[in-house]
C-alpha positions in Angstrom: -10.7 -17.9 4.4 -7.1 -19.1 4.7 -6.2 -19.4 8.3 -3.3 -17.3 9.9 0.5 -18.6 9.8 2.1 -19.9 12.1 5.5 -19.8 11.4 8.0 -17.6 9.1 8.5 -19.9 6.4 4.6 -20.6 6.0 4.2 -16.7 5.9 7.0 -17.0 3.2 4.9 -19.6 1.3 1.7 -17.7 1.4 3.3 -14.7 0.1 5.0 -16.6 -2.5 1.6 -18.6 -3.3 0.6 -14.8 -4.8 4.1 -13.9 -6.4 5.0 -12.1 -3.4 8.9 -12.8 -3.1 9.4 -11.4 0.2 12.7 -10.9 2.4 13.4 -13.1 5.6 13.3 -10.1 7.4 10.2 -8.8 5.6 8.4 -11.7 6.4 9.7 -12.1 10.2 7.9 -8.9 10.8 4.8 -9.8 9.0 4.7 -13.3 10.6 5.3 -11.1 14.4 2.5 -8.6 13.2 0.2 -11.2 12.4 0.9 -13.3 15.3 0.8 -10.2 18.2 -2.0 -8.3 16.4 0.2 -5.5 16.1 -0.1 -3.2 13.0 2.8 -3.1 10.8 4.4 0.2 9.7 6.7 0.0 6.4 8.8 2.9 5.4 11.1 3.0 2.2 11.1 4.3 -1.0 7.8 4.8 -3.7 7.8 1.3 -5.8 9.2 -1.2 -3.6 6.1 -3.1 -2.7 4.7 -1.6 0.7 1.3 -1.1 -1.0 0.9 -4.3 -2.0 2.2 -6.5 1.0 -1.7 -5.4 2.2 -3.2 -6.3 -0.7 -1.0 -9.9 -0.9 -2.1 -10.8 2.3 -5.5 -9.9 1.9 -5.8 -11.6 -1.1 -4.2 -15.0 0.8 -5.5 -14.8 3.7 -8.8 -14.7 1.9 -10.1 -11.0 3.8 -11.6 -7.9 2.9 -9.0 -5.3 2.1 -10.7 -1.4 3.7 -8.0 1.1 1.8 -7.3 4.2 3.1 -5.4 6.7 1.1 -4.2 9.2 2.7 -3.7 13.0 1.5 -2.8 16.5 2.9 -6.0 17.6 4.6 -7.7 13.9 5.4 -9.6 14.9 8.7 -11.8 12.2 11.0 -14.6 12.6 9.0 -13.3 11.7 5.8 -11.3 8.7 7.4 -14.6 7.2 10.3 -17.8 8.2 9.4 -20.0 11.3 7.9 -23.6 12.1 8.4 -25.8 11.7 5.4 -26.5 15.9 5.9 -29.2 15.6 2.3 -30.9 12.9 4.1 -31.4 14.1 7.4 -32.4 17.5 5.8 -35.3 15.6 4.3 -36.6 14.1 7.3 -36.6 17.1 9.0 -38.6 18.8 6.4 -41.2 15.6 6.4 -41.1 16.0 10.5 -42.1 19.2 9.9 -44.9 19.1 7.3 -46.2 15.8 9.2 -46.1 17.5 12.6 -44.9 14.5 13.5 -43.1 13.6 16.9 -41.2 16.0 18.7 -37.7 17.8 18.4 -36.2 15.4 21.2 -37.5 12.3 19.4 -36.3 13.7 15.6 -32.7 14.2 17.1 -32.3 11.0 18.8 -33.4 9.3 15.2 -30.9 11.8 13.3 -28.6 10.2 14.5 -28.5 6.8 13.9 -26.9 4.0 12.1 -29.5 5.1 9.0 -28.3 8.4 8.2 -24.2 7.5 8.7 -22.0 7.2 6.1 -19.2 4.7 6.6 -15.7 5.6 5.9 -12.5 3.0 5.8 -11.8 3.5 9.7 -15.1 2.6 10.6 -15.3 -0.3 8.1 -12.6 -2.0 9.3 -13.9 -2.1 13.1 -17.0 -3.7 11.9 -17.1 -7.3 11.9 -16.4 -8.9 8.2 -17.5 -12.2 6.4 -14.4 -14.4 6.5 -12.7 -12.5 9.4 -11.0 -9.4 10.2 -9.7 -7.3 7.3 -6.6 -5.9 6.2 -7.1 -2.3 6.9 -4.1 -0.4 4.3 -3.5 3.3 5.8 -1.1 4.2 2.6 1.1 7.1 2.6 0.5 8.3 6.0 3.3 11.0 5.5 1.1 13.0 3.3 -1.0 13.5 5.9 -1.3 16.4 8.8 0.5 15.8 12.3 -3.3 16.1 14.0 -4.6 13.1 11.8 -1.7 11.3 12.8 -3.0 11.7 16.1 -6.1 11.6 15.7 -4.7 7.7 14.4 -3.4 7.1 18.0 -6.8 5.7 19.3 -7.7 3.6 16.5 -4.4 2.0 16.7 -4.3 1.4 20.3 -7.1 -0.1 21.2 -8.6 -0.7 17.9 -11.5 1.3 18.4 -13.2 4.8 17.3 -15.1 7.4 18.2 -18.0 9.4 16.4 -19.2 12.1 19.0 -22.9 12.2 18.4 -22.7 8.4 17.7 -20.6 6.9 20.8 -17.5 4.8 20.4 -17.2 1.5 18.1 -14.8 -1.0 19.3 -13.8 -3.5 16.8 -14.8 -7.1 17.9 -11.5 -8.8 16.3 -8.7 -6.7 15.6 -8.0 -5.7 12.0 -4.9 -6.6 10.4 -3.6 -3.0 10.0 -0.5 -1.9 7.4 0.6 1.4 7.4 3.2 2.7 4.6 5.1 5.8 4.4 7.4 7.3 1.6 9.5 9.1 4.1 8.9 12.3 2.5 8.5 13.8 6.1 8.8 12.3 9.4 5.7 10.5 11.1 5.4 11.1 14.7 7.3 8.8 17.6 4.4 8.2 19.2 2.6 6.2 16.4 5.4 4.6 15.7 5.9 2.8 18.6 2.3 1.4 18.7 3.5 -0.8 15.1 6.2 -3.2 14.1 8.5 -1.0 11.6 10.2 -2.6 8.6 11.9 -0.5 6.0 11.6 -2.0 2.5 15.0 -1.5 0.9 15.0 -1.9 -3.3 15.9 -5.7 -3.7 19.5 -7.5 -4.6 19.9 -8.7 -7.9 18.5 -12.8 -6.9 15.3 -11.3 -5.3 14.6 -8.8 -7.8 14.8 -11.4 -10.6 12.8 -13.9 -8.3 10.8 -11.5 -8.2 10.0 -10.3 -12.1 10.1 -14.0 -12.8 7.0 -14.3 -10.3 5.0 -11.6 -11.7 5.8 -11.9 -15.5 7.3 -15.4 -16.1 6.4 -15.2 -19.8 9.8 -13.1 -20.3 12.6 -15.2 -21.6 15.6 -15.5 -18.8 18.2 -13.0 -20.6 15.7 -10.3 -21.5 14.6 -10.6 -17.6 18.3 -10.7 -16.3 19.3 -7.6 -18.3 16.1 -6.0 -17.4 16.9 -6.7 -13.7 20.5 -5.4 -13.7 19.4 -2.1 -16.0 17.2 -1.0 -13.4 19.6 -2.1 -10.7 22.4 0.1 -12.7 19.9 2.9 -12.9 19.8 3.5 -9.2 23.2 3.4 -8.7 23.4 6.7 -11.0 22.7 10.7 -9.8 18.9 10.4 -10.8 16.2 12.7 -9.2 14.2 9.8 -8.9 15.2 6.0 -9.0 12.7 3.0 -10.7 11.4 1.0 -8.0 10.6 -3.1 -8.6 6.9 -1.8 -9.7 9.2 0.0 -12.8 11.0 -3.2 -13.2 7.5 -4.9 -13.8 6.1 -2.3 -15.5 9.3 -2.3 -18.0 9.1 -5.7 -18.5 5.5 -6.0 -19.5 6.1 -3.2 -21.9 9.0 -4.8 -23.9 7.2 -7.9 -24.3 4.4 -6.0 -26.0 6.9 -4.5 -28.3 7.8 -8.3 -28.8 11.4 -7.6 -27.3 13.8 -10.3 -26.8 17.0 -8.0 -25.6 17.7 -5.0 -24.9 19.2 -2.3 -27.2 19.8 1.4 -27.0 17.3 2.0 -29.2 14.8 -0.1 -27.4 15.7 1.9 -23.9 15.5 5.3 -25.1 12.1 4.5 -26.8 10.9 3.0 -23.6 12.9 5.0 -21.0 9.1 6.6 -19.8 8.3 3.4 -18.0 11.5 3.1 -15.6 12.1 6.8 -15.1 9.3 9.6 -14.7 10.9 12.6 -14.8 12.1 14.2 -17.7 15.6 15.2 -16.2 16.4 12.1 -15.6 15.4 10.9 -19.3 17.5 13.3 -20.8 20.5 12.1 -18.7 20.4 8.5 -20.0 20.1 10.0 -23.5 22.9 8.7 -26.3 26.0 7.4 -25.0 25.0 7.2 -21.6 22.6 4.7 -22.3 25.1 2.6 -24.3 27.4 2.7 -21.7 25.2 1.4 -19.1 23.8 -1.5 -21.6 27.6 -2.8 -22.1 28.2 -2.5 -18.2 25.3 -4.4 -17.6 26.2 -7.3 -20.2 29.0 -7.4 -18.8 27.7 -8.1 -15.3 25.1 -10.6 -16.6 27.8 -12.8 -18.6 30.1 -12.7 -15.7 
């Protein structure tokens, strides 16, 4: 277990120790969540490395990471705790053919700790071997309003509550990062029990800093013109623009095809890693393509 920074710039190290390359104003707000026990909420747009800030820090800090993924419908039950229902069924039944012990007794032992399956919630309020874990609650916008407040408890006072079971109050605080696509609006009044940061895409430098973390086996101009492609992408009309995970994914994929630089041959043959909707493949199609490829030379010589 590595022990919690203390400063801004140590948080930057520890990021950067995993091939995080985080902003100064990404990792003030990590280094405040950390520090205040405060969960972090992160907004911005699919790809831009919300998701795995959690799993960075987990991975650095040396904790468990308890992942909740969050979907239209998730209720309490799916999120805390269920009751084993097969298993409590069975000892009913033997109860029964035993004659043994009364009804009282049998729903006391019902439940219990033995018959109550743990979801992500109440994982991360129990205490873990090298400290509090980083609880990830991902895409909380795909989620219902009533699970948002449902949320409010757990995030206040770090506790929750089963109703046949009582209420389990974590002993340390988990480190708590919630993330959010924006593609509806999460509720005021879970917002203002976090620290908010929205993850913009990266400049140029950082994006390169970071695609030279992740795959540094690509050669400097085939990771430059990969950078300022994608970065040229989302300036166009697209339905949907590459994030940095595109950018890394991209990369990866051209130096399996043994790439060295691009071409528009090479982009139209690849274009399904950046861009995931066919709309927008068919709009970078021919001379668009070529024209972006000598705008982007352009920038990277200059």
């Amino acid at each position: 277990m590595t022990a919690i920074p203390q400063s801004i710039d140590a948080v930057e190290t520890l990021l950067a120790g995993q091939g995080y390359v985080a902003s100064r104003a990404l990792a003030t707000v990590v280094f405040l969540s950390l520090k205040l026990g405060r969960p972090l909420f992160l907004e911005g747009e699919a790809g831009v490395g919300k998701t795995e800030i959690a799993k960075t820090l987990a991975t650095a800090l040396g904790r468990r990471l308890i992942r909740l993924q969050c979907y239209e419908g998730l209720d309490a039950s799916s999120a805390v705790a269920e009751w084993n229902f097969a298993a409590q069924m069975i000892a009913i039944r033997t109860a029964e053919a035993t004659g043994a012990g009364d009804r009282d007794a049998l729903k006391t032992e019902l439940f219990t700790e033995d018959y109550l399956i743990e979801r992500p919630l109440l994982a991360a309020m129990r205490p873990q071997p090298g400290g509090a874990p980083v609880l990830l609650i991902d895409e909380l916008d795909r989620t219902d309003e009533p699970f948002e407040a449902f949320l409010l408890e757990a995030l206040s006072d770090f506790q929750v509550t089963i109703p046949e079971f009582g209420t389990i109050k974590a002993p340390e605080p988990p480190i708590v990062i919630l993330t959010s696509n924006r593609t509806r609006e999460v509720h005021d009044a879970l917002k203002r029990r976090c620290l908010y940061h929205w993850v913009d895409y990266p400049a140029f430098d950082r994006e390169l800093a970071i695609l030279n973390a992740r795959v540094p086996e690509a050669q400097a101009t085939l990771s430059r013109e990969v950078v300022a492609f994608v970065q040229a992408l989302r300036r166009e009309d697209l339905f949907k623009r590459p994030g940095v995970a595109e950018t890394i994914d991209w990369a990866k994929c051209l130096l399996a095809l043994d790439v060295v630089q691009l071409s528009p041959e090479v982009i139209a043959d690849t274009l399904g890693a950046i861009l995931k909707y066919q709309d927008d493949i068919q709009k970078l199609q021919g001379l668009e393509t070529t024209r972006l490829l000598d705008q982007v030379r352009r920038e990277v010589a200059a």
